[in-house]
PLY file of the C-alpha trace (Angstrom):
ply
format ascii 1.0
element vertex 524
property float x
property float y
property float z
element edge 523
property int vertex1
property int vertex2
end_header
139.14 -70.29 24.24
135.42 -68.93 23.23
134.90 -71.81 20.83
135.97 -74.44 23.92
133.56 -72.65 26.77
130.51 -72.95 24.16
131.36 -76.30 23.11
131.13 -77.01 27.41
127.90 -75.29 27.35
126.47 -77.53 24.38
127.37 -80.73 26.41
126.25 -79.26 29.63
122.45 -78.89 28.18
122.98 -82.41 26.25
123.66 -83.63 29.55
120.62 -81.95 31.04
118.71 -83.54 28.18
119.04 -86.57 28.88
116.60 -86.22 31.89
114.08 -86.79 29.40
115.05 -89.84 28.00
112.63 -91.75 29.97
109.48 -89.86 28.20
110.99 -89.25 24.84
111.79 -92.65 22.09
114.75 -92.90 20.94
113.72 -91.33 17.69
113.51 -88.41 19.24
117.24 -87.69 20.22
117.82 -87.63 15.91
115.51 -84.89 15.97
118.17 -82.89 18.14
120.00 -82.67 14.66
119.34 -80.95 11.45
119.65 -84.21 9.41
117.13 -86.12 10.98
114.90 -83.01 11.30
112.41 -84.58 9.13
112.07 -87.63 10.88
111.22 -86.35 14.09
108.76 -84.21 13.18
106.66 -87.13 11.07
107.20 -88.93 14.16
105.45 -85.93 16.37
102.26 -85.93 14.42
102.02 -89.23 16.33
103.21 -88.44 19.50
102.57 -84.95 21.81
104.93 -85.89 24.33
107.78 -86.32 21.38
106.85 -83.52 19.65
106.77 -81.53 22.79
110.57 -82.71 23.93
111.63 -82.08 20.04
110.51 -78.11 20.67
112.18 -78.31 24.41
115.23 -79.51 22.54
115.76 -77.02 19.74
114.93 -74.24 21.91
117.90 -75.21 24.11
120.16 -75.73 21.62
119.21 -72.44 19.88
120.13 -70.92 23.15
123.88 -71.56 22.31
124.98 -69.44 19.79
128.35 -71.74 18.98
126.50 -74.57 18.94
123.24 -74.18 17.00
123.19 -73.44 13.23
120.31 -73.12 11.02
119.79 -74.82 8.14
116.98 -75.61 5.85
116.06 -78.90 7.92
115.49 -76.93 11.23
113.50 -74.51 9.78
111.05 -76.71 7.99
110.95 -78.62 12.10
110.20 -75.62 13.71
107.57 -74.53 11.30
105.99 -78.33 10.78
106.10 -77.94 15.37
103.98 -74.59 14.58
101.81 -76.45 12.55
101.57 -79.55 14.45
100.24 -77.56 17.41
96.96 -76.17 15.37
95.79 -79.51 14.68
94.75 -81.27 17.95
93.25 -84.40 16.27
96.71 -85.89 14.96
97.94 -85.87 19.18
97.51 -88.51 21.10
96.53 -87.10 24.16
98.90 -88.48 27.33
97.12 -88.54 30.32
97.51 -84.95 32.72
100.18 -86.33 35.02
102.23 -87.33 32.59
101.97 -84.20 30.52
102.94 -82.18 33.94
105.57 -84.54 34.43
107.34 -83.52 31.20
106.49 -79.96 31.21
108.07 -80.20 34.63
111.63 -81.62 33.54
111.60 -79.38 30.64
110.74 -75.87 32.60
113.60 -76.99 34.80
115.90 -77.02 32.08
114.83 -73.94 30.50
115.65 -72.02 33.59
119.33 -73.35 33.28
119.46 -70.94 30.00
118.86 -67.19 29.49
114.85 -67.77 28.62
113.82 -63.96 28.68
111.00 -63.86 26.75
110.08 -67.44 27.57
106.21 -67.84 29.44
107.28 -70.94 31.92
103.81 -71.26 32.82
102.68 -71.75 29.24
105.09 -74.84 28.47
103.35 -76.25 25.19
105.06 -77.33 21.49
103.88 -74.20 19.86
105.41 -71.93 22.16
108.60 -73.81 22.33
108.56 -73.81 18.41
108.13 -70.29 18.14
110.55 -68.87 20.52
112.67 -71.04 19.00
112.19 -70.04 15.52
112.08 -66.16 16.87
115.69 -66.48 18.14
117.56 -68.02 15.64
115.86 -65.97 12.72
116.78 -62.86 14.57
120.62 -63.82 14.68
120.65 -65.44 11.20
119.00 -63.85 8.16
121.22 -64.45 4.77
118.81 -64.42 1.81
118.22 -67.71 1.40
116.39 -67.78 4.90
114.76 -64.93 3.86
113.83 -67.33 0.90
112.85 -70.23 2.76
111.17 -68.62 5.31
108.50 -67.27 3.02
108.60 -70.67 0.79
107.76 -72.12 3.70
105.60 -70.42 5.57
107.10 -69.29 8.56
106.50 -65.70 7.76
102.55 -66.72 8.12
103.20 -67.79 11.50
104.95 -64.50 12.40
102.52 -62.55 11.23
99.55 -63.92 12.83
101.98 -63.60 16.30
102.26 -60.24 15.50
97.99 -60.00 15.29
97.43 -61.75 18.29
100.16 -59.81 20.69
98.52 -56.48 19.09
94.70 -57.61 19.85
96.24 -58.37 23.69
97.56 -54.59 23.82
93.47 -53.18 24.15
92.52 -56.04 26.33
95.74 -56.32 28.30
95.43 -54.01 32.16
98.06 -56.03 34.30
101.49 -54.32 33.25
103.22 -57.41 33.12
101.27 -58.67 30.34
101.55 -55.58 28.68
105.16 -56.09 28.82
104.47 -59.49 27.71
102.71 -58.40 24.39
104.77 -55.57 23.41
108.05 -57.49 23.49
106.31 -60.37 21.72
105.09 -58.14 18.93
108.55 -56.16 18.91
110.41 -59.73 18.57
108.17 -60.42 15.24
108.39 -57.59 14.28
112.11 -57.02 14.34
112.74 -60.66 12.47
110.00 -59.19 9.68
111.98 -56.39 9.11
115.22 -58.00 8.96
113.80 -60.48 6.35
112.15 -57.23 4.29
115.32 -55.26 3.62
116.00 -55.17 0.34
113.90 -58.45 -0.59
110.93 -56.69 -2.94
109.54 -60.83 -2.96
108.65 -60.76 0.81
107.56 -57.17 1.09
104.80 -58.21 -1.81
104.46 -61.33 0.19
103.46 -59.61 3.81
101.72 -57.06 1.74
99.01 -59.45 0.66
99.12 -62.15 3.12
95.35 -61.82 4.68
94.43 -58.51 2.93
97.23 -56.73 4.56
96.98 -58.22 8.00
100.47 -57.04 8.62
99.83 -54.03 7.86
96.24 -53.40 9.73
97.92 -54.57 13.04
101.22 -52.80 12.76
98.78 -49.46 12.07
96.82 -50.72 15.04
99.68 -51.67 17.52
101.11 -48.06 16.56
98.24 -46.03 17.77
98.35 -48.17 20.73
101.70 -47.18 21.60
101.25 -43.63 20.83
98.06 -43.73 23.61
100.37 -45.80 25.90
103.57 -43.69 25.50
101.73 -40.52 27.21
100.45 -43.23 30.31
104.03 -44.16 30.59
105.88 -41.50 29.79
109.83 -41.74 30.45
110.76 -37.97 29.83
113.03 -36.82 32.31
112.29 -34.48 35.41
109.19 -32.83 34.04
108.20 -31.24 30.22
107.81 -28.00 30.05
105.28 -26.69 27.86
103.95 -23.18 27.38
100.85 -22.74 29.64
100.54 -26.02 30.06
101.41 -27.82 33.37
104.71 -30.15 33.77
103.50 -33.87 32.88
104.95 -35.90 35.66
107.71 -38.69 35.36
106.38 -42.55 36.31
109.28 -44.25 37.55
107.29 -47.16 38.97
106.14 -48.26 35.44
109.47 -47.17 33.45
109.80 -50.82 31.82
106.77 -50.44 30.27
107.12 -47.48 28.47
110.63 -48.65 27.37
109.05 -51.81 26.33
106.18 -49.29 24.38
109.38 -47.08 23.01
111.18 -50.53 21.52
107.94 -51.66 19.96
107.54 -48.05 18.35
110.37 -48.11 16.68
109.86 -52.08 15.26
106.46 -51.20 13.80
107.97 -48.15 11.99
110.95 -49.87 10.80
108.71 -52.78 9.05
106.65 -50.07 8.03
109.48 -48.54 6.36
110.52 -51.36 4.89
107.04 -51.98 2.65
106.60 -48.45 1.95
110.18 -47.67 0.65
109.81 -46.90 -3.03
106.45 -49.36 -3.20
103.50 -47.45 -4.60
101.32 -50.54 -3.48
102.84 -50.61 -0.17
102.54 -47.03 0.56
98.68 -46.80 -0.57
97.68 -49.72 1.63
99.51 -48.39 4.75
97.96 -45.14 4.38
94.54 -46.22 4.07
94.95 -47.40 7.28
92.34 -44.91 9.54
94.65 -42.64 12.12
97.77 -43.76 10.37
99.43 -40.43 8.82
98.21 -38.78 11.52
99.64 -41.16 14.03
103.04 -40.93 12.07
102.85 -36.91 12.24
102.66 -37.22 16.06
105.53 -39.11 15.89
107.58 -36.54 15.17
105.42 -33.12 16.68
104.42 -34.89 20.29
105.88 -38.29 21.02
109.27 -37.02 21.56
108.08 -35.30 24.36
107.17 -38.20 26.30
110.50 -40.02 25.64
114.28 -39.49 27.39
116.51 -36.89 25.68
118.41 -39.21 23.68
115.76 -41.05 22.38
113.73 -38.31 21.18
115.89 -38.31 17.66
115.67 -41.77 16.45
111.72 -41.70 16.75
111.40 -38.15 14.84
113.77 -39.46 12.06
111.63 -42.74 11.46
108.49 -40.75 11.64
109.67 -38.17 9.00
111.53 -41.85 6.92
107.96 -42.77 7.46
105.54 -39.65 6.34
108.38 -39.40 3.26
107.57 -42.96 1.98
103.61 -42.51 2.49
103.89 -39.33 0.11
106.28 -40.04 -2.23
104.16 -41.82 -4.30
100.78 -41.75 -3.48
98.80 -38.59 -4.20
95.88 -39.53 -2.39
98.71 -39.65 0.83
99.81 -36.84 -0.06
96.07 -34.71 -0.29
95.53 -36.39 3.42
98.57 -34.89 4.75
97.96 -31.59 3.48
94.25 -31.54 4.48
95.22 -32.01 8.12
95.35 -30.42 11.20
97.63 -31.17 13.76
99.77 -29.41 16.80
103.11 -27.94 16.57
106.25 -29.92 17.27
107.60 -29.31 20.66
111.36 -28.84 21.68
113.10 -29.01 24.92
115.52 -26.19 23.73
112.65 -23.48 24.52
112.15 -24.14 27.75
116.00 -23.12 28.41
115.23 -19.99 26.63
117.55 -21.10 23.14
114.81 -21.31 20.91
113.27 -18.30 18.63
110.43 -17.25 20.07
108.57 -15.86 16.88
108.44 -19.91 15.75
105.89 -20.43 18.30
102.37 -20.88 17.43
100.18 -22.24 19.87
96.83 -24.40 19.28
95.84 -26.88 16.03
97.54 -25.46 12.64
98.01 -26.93 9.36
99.78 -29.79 8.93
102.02 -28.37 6.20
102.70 -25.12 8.51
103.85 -27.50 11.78
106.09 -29.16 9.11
107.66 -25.59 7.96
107.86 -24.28 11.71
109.92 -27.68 12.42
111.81 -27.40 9.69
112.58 -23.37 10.48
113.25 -24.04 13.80
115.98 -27.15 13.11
117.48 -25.07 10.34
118.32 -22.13 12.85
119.49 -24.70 15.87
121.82 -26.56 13.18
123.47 -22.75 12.24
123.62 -21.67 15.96
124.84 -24.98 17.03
127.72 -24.75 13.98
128.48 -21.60 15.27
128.91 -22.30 18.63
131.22 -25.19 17.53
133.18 -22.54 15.09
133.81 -20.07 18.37
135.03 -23.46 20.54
137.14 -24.51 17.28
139.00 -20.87 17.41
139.02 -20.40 21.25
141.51 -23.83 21.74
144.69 -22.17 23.58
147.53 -22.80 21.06
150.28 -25.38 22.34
152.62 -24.73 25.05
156.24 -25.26 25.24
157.21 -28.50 27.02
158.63 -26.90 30.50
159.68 -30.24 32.03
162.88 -30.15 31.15
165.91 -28.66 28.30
168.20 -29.81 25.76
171.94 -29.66 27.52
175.31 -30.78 26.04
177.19 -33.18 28.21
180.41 -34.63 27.05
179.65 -34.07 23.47
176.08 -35.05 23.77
173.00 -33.21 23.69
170.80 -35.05 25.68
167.62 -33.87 27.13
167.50 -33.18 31.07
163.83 -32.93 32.92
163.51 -30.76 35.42
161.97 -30.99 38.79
157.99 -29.42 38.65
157.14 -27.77 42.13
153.40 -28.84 43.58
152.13 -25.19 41.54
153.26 -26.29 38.37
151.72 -29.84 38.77
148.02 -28.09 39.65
148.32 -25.57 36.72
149.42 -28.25 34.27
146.88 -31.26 35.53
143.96 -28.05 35.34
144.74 -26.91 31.58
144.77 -30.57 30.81
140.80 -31.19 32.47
139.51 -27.88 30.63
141.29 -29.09 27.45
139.31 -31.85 27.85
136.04 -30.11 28.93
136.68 -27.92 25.53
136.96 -31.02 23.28
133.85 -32.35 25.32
131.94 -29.33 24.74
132.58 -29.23 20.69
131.64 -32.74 20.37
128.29 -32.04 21.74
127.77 -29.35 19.74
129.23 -31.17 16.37
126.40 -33.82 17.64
123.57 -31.35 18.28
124.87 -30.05 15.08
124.63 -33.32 12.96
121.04 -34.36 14.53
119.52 -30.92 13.59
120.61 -31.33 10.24
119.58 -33.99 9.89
116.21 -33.33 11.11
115.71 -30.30 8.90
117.18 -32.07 5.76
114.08 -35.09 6.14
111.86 -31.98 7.10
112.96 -30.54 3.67
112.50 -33.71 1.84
108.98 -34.25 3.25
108.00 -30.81 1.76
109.17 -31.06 -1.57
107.83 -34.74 -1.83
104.01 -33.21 -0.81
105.21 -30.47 -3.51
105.42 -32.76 -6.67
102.92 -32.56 -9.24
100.78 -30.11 -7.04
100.82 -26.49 -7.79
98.30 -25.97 -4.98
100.61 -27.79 -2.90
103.66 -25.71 -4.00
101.97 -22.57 -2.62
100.58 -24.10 0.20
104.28 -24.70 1.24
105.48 -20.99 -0.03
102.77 -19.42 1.98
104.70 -20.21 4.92
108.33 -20.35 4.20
110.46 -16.68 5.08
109.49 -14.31 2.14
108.27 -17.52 0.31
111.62 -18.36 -0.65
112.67 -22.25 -1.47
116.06 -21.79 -1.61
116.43 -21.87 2.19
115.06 -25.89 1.63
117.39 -26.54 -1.60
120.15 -25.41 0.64
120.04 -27.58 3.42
118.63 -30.61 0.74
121.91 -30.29 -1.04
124.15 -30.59 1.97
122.42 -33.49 2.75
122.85 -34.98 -0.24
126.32 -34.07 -0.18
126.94 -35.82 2.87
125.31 -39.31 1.88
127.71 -39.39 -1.18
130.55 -39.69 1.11
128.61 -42.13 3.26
126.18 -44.12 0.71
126.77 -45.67 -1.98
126.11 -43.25 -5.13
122.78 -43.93 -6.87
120.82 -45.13 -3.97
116.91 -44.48 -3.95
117.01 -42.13 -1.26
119.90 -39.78 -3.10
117.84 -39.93 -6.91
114.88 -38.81 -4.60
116.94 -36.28 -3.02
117.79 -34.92 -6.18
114.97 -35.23 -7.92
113.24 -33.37 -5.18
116.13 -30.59 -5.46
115.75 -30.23 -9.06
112.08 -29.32 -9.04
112.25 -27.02 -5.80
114.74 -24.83 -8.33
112.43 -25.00 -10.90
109.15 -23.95 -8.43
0 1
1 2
2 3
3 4
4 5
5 6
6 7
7 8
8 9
9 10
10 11
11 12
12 13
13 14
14 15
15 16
16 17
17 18
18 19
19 20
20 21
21 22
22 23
23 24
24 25
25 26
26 27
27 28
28 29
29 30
30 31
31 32
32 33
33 34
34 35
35 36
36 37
37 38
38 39
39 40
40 41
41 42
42 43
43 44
44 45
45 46
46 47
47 48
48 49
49 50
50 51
51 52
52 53
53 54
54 55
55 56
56 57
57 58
58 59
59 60
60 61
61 62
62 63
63 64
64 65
65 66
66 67
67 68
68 69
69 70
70 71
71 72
72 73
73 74
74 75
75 76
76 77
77 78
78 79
79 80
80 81
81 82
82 83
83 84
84 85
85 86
86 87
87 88
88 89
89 90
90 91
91 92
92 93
93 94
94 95
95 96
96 97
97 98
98 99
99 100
100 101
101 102
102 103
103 104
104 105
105 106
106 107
107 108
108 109
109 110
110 111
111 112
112 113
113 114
114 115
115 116
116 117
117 118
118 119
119 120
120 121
121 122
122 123
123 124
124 125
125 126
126 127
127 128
128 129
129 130
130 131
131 132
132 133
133 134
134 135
135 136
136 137
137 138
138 139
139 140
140 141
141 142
142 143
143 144
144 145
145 146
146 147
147 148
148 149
149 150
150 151
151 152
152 153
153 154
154 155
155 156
156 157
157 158
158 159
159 160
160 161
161 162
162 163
163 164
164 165
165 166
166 167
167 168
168 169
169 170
170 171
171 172
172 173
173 174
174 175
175 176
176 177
177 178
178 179
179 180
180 181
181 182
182 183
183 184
184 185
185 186
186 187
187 188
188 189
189 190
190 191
191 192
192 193
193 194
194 195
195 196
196 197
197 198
198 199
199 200
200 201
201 202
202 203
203 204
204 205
205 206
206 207
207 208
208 209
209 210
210 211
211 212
212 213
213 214
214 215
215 216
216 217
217 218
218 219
219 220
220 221
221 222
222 223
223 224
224 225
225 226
226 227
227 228
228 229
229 230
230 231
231 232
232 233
233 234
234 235
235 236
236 237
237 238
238 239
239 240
240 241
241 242
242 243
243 244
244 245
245 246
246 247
247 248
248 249
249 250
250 251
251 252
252 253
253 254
254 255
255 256
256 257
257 258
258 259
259 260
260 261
261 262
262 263
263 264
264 265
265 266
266 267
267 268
268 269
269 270
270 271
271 272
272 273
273 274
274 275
275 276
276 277
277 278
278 279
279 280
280 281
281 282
282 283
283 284
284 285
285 286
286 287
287 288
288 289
289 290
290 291
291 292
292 293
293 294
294 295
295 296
296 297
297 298
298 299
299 300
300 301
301 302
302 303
303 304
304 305
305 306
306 307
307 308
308 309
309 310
310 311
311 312
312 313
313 314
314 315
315 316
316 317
317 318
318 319
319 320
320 321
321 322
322 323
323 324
324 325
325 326
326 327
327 328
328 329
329 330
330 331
331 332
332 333
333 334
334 335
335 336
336 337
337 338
338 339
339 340
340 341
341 342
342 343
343 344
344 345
345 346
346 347
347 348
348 349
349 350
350 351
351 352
352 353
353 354
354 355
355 356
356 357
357 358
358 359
359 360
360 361
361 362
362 363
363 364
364 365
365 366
366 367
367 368
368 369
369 370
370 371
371 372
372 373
373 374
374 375
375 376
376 377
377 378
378 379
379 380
380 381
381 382
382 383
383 384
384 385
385 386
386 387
387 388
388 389
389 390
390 391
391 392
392 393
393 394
394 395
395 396
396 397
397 398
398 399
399 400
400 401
401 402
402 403
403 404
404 405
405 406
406 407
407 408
408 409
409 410
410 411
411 412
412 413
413 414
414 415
415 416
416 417
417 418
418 419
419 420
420 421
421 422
422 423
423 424
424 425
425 426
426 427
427 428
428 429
429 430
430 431
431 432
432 433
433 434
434 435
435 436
436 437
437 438
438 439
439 440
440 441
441 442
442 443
443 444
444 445
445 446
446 447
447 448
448 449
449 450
450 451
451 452
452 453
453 454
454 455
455 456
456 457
457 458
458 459
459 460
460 461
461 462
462 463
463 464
464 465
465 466
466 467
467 468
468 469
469 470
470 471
471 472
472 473
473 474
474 475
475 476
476 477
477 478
478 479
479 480
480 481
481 482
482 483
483 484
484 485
485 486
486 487
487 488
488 489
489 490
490 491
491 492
492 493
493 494
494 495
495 496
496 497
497 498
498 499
499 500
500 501
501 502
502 503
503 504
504 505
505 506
506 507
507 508
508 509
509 510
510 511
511 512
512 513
513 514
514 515
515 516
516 517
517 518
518 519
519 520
520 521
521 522
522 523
């Protein structure tokens, strides 16, 4: 029934199409298809208005997900569009009315399909072309797209989208087109790191294409977002802070910082991508001025300035991040440790849960806002285990079934219910809501639980990585750790590690790094 409404919706917008028939030759409706992709776009270098239609077309059509697939054909279109619309002189120019007239029928027709990200007033072939490309990269990215992309050059368009929306976010006062330029730098973004996972060809690629323009703007669009996400902050109610007063909520402007909060966590996740387990990748990202310090604020301030539930992911990508930048790199690695920064903040002391004697006010050491964060995480994952533990052993034990008995009836035993008065119906419908509100209560904790763990096992991984090959570093790290002890770090690595073998595949990089990292703790 799914495949018949889409195949509706396909000849709904061919329908719609046709309106431009009277502007468009008749080469142009084979361009609609991915075997005479080629054709059309020779014949666009020769005619604006055709190539213009051609982009109006695919973008439609990619709006269908049943009905568009991508193949080699409409890739090389959409990226020969994207070309086409850099060179002026091989257009012939139709005159302004016409032009209008066409942008007309086709901005009518776009509004017939979900066109989010879309800019209706800015109706040219480019834009088309790259919306288009944007959406069906996102939904389809086997490796050989990833392949063909790069081969053919649509990962140089994409990366010089992500360079202009960044340069717009300093210029850019009205909200909306702040909005505008965050989502269209989280869109690239996102179809980058889809097309980096695991594909070593186009991480070396991005790495070098335009001395590391990828990776100067994604540095740049971070700090942006980092000065932004304190303008727009989304926490809820007010943050409390130790002598420091509440920062208020914006509700006027919450888009924008959910549309700062989404492009956050693209740049760190392409970020990831050419920094895991790339020496060369790693060094050029952390040359980057403000970087490693942007990525420790990450995970010590932004969360503060984000909802509850958000405040995780973006400390876990930080940490991913600062892990990747030291691994390999010592000269990462003596920048971290030279550093001064704050120390993390966490909403659990303002409701009193916290350890008090964790708190240290004012600019520390990086390394010591690292141990305090890994201390306190540590301590919240044990109390929050424990708490789970006393729910686990406080469930009341099963009751008898009281509805009814077992009777024998001519020869029979059959099983006769019992009419409950109003009193029993109360007292059995109430155990059944605070068995629920138990089972409610220990999943939160088993959650609260898992996330502190988690956050205390990257803690731990971040400190042993700064530890390799540095004996300066090793005591650096001792000086502040309970009676100087590692063990307290091995511990919590080695649960860790214990849980990805049940959940990874053995032998990944992150579980030899884990190891590694365990092995020379013990040895420290």
């Amino acid at each position: 029934m799914e495949k018949s409404s889409g195949a509706i919706r396909a000849d709904s917008h061919r329908l719609h199409l046709l309106m431009l028939a009277p502007v468009v030759p008749a080469a142009g409706a084979s361009g609609a298809t991915a075997g005479a992709s080629g054709a059309s776009a020779s014949s666009g270098c020769k005619c604006q208005n055709l190539s213009l239609c051609t982009a109006a077309l695919m973008y439609i059509l990619s709006r269908d997900r049943l009905n568009m697939d991508l193949d080699r054909a409409s890739l090389d279109l959409m990226i020969r569009l994207l070309e086409l619309e850099q060179d002026a002189s091989s257009a012939k120019l139709l005159n302004e009315k016409d032009m209008n007239k066409i942008k007309e029928k086709i901005r009518r027709l776009c509004e017939t399909v979900h066109n989010k990200h879309l800019d209706l007033e800015n109706i040219t072939t480019g834009h088309l072309a790259m919306e288009t490309l944007l959406s069906l990269t996102s939904k389809r990215a086997g490796d050989w797209f990833k392949e063909e992309l790069r081969l053919l050059g649509g990962l140089d368009h994409i990366v010089d989208k992500v360079k202009e929306c960044v340069d717009h976010l300093s210029r850019d006062e009205d909200e909306e087109k702040l909005v505008a330029s965050l989502w269209g730098a989280e869109r690239c973004l996102r179809v980058l790191e889809s097309v980096t996972v695991h594909n070593p060809e186009n991480q070396s690629y991005l790495i070098a294409y335009k001395d590391s323009q990828l990776i100067v703007s994604s540095a740049k669009a971070l700090q942006h977002c980092e000065e932004l996400i304190q303008q727009y902050n989304r926490a809820e109610n007010s943050i409390c802070l130790p002598d420091i007063k509440p920062l208020p909520q914006q509700n006027v402007t919450n888009h924008v910082g959910k549309a700062v909060e989404d492009c956050m966590r693209a740049i760190i996740g392409v970020l990831l991508n050419l920094t895991n387990d790339n020496e060369w990748g790693s060094t050029k990202t952390g040359e980057q001025d403000g970087l490693i310090s942007t990525a420790m604020n990450c995970v010590l301030q932004v969360p503060k300035y984000l909802p509850q539930e958000q405040r995780f992911d973006i400390r876990v990508l930080g940490l991913g991040l600062l892990i990747n930048l030291v691994e390999y790199s010592a000269r990462n690695r003596h920048c971290l440790v030279n550093m001064e920064t704050s120390c993390s903040f966490d909403s659990s002391f303002c409701s009193g849960e916290g350890d008090d004697s964790l708190r240290i006010a004012g600019q520390v050491h990086a390394v010591q806002a690292l141990v305090q964060l890994f201390l306190e995480r540590e301590r919240a994952a044990q109390l929050a285990e424990s708490k789970t533990d006393e729910l686990i052993k406080d469930t009341p034990t099963t009751q008898h079934d009281k509805s009814g008995e077992w009777q024998e009836t001519s020869g029979e035993i059959q099983w006769v219910s019992t009419e409950k008065t109003d009193g029993a119906e109360e007292r059995h419908k109430k155990e059944e809501e605070e068995e629920e509100l138990d089972l409610n209560k220990a999943l939160q904790h088993a959650g609260k639980h898992m996330e502190d763990c988690i956050v205390a096992s990257y803690t731990a991984l971040l400190l042993g990585c700064l530890c390799q090959e540095s004996p300066i570093n090793v005591t650096t790290v001792r000086e502040y750790l309970p009676e100087g002890d590692f063990s307290i770090m091995t511990e919590m690595l080695k649960k860790f590690l214990n849980f990805m073998n049940l959940t990874c595949a053995v032998g990944t990089t992150g579980q030899k790094s884990i190891s590694r990292v365990i092995e020379y703790l013990e040895h420290c």
